[in-house]
ROBABA-621269 format. One record per residue (C-alpha): y, z negated, x negated; residue in three letters. Coordinates in steps of 0.2 Angstrom, whole numbers, plus 2048, in hexadecimal, padded with zeros to 3 digits. Example, Ala and Ser with C-alpha at 12.3 -4.5 7.8 and 13.67 -1.06 7.14 Angstrom:
2
7EA7D97C2ala7FB7DC7BCser
This chain:
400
B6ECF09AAunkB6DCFA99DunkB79D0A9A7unkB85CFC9A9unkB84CF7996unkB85D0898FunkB94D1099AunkB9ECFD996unkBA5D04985unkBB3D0D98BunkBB7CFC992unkBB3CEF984unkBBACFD977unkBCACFC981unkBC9CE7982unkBC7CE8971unkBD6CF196CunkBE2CE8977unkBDBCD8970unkBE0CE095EunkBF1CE3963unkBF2CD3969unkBF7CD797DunkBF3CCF98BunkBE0CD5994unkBE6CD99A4unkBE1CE39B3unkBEECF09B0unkBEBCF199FunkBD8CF59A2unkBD8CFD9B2unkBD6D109AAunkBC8D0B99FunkBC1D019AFunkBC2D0F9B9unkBB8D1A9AAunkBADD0D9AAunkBA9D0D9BAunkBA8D1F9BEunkB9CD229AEunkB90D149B8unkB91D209C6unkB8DD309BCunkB80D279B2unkB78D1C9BEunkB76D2F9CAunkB72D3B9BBunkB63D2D9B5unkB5DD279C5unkB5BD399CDunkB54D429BCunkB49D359B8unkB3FD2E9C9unkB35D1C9C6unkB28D179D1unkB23D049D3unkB13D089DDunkB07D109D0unkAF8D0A9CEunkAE6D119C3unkADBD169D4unkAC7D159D3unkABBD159DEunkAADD089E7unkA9BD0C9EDunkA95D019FBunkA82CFF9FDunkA7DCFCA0DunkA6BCFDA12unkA66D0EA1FunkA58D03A27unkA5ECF3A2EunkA51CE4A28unkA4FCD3A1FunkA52CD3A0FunkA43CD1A03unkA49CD19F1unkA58CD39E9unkA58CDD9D8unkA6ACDC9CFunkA77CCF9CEunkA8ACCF9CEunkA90CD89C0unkA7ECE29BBunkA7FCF39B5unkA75CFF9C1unkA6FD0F9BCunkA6AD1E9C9unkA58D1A9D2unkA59D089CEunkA54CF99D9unkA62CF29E2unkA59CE89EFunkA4BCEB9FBunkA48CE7A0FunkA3BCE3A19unkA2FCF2A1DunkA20CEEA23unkA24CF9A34unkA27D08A29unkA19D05A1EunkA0FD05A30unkA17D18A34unkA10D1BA25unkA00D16A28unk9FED1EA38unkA06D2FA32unk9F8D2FA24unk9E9D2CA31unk9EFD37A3Dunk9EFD47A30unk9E0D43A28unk9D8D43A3Aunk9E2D54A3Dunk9DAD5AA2Bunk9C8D54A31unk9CAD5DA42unk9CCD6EA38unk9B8D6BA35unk9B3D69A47unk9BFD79A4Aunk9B6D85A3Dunk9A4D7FA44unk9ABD85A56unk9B0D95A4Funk9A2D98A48unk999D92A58unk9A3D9FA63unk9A0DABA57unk98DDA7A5Aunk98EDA8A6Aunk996DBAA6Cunk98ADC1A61unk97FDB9A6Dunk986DBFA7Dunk989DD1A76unk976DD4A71unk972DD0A83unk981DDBA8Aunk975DE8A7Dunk966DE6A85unk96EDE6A98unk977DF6A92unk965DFFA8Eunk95DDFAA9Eunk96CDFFAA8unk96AE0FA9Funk958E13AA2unk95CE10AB4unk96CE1AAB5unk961E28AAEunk954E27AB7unk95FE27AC5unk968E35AC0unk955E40ABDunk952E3AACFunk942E35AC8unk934E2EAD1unk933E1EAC7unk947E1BACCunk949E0CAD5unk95AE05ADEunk957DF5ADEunk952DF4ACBunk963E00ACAunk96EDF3AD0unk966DE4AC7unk969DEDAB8unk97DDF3ABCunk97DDE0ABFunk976DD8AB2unk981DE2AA7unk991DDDAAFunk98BDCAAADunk987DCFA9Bunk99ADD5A99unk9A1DC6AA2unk99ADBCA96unk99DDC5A85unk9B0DC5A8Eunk9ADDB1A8Funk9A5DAFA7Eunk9B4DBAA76unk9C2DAEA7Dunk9B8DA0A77unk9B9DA7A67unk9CCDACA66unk9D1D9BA6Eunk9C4D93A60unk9CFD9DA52unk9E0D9BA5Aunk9DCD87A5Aunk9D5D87A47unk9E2D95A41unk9F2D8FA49unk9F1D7FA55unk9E8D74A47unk9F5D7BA3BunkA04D76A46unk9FFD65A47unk9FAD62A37unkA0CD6AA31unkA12D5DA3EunkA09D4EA39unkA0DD53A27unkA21D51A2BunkA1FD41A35unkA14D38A23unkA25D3FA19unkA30D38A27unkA26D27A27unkA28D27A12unkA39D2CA13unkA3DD1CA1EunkA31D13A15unkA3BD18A06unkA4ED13A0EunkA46D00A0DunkA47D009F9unkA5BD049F6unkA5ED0A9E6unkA6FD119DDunkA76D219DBunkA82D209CCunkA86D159BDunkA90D079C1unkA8FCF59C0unkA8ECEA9D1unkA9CCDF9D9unkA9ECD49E7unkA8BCD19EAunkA89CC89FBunkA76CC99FEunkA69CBC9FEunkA59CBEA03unkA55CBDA13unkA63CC2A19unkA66CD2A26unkA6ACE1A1BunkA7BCE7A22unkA79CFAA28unkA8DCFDA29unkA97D02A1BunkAA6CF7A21unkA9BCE8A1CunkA8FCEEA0CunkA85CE4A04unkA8CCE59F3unkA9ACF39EBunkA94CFC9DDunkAA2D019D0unkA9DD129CAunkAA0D189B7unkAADD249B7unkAA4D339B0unkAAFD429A6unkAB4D4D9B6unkABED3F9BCunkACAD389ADunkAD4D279B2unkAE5D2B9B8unkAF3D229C2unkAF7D249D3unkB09D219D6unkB16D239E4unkB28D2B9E4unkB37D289EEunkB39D399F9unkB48D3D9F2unkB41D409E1unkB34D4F9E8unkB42D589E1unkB42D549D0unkB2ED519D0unkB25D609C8unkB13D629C2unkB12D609B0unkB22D539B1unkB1FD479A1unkB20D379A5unkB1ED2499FunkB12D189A5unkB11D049A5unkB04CFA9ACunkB01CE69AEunkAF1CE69A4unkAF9CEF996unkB03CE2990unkB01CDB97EunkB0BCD1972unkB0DCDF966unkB12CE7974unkB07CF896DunkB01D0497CunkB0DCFB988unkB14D0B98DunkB0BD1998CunkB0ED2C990unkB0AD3599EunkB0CD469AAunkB0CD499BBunkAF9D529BFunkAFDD569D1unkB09D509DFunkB03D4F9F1unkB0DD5A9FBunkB0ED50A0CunkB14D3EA0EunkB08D34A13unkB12D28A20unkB14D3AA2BunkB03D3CA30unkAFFD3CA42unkAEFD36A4BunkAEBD37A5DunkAECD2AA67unkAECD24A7AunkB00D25A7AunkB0ED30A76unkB18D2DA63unkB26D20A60unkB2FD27A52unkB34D16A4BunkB25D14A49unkB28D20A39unkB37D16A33unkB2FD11A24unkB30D20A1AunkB1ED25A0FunkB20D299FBunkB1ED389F2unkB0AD359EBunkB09D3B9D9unkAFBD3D9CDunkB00D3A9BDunkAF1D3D9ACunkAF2D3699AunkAFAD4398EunkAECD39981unkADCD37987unkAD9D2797BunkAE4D1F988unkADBD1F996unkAD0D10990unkADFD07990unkAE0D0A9A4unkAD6CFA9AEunkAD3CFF9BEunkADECFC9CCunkAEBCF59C0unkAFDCF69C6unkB08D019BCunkB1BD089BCunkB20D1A9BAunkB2ED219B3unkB2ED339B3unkB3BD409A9unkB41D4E9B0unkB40D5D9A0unkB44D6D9ABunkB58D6A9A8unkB5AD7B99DunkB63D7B98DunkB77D79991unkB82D68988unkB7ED6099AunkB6BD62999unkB6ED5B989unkB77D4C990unkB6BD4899FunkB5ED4B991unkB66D3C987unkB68D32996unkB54D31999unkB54D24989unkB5CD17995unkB4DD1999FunkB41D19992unkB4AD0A98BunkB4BD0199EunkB38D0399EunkB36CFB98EunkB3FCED993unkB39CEB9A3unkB27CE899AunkB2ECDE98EunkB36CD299CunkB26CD29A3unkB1BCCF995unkB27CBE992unkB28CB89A4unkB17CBA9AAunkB1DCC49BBunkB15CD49B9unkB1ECE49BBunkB1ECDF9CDunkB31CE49D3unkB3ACF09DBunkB4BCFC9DAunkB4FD079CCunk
């Protein structure tokens, strides 16, 4: 409206001077400035439209926790309420755990019998240990007679007897036989009190901090700073384990790493004239105001996604219709505040136009001129808003 306003003064101008010669308005003595008037809608309508893109779809993004419960159970208490404020470790609600608290139980009993069983596996070393001393002071005194005999053997002496002789090589291979026995006793004693006993009890130690980490997954508590939405719970109920179905939403707190900003999309034929850095003009429905202060407030692009997203392909159990793309994607752009202040201004999933201006036109008298055109926009938007703010509709709409 405002293109066709601005390039009709050629036309009106030339209305009004016939009128003031007092001829006749006719077709043939308008048609040249008609014809100006027409082809400076053309121009204009071009030059603004391609050097200064607007996007209907923008919006603020944020994001949504869901709380859903890791261990399925009946709900035992509830501790928030739609629209509490959370803070990290808090008390969102608790499910049934009396099977968990069982596996705790039975964790705990089972290591304090593996710590008691490291008593009765010292006394057995110690044991063993007795019993190779033992064994190795009789292998001693079989080894003397077994010598006296071997010598007296070997002196051929009178007093040398066979029978006594092989007794004794006997008795001191029983006596080594059972030094041999009492040894392994003692290594199989050791290994059990040194590394089996160890093992379990690591093992059993794991299982009490598995049990009280399931135990644990019964009380749910939040993450982040945030304030709670669409509470569906009651006690009783079965705490729902899928994230498709939470429980409740928690709405975190934006924290300074993640500044508000608007999410807007593009036709593709402006990726052309889209830069990073690209000033640009945002409006949103919840911005609105009598005064009409902080309707509009400035922007720049942030980043522009470099696919679109209506291209991407998925596999499937058949081949690709291509009119199944018909409907061609946007170009996603982020756009940031240039005033920080104004992000407060931003509610959360607000809807919100975006005009952009295109400033890399260089410095000739037609740079100039497109330059000058972008007030039309900036006017458009305005009025746009202001229509808005009268009628009640929203910025909702479409076109240029």
């Amino acid at each position: 409206m405002i293109e066709l306003t601005v390039t009709s003064i050629p036309f009106v101008l030339r209305v009004l001077y016939l009128r003031w010669k007092g001829m006749p308005v006719t077709l043939y003595n308008v048609h040249i400035a008609l014809f100006v008037w027409l082809a400076l809608a053309f121009i204009v309508f071009f030059t603004v439209f391609y050097y200064y893109p607007k996007s209907y779809t923008g919006f603020v993004p944020f994001r949504t926790v869901p709380v859903v419960s890791e261990n399925g159970g009946t709900v035992t208490s509830i501790g928030v309420d739609n629209g509490s404020r959370v803070k990290p470790g808090q008390v969102l609600f608790t499910v049934d755990n009396t099977t968990e608290k069982a596996a705790v139980k039975t964790a705990e009993l089972r290591l304090v019998e593996i710590n008691k069983s490291f008593a009765s596996a010292e006394a057995e070393v110690h044991s063993a240990e007795a019993s190779v001393d033992r064994e190795k002071a009789e292998l001693g005194q079989a080894n003397e007679v077994f010598a006296d005999q071997d010598e007296l053997r070997k002196r051929k002496s009178p007093a040398y007897n066979e029978r006594r002789f092989q007794s004794a090589v006997a008795d001191k291979a029983a006596a080594e036989a059972k030094v041999a026995q009492a040894e392994a006793l003692l290594d199989e004693a050791k290994l059990q009190l040194d590394e089996v006993l160890p093992a379990k009890r690591d093992s059993a130690t794991a299982e009490l901090e598995q049990a009280k980490v399931e135990l644990e997954k019964t009380t749910i508590r939040s993450y982040v700073d945030g304030v709670i939405d669409q509470l569906t719970l009651h006690v009783g109920a079965r705490a729902a384990q899928i994230a498709t179905n939470p429980a409740m939403l928690i709405i975190p707190d934006r924290d300074e790493a993640h500044d508000k900003r608007v999410f807007a999309g593009f036709a593709q034929v402006a990726r052309s004239v889209l830069y990073v850095g690209m000033p640009a003009e945002v409006a949103c429905d919840t911005n609105f105001n009598v005064a009409m202060k902080n309707a509009v407030l400035p922007a720049r692009i942030k980043a522009i996604q470099p696919e679109i997203a209506a291209g991407q392909l998925a596999p499937t159990g058949r081949l690709l219709e291509p009119s199944e793309f018909s409907k061609r994607g946007e170009v996603a752009v982020l756009l940031e505040m240039v005033y920080p202040e104004h992000q407060a201004l931003l509610v959360n999933g607000s809807g919100c136009i975006v005009q952009a201006y295109d400033r890399n036109l260089g410095h000739g008298v037609g740079a100039h001129i497109i330059s000058a055109l972008g007030i039309i926009k900036a006017w458009g938007l305005r009025i746009k808003v202001w229509i808005a703010l009268v009628t009640g509709v929203g910025l909702a709409g479409g076109g240029h």
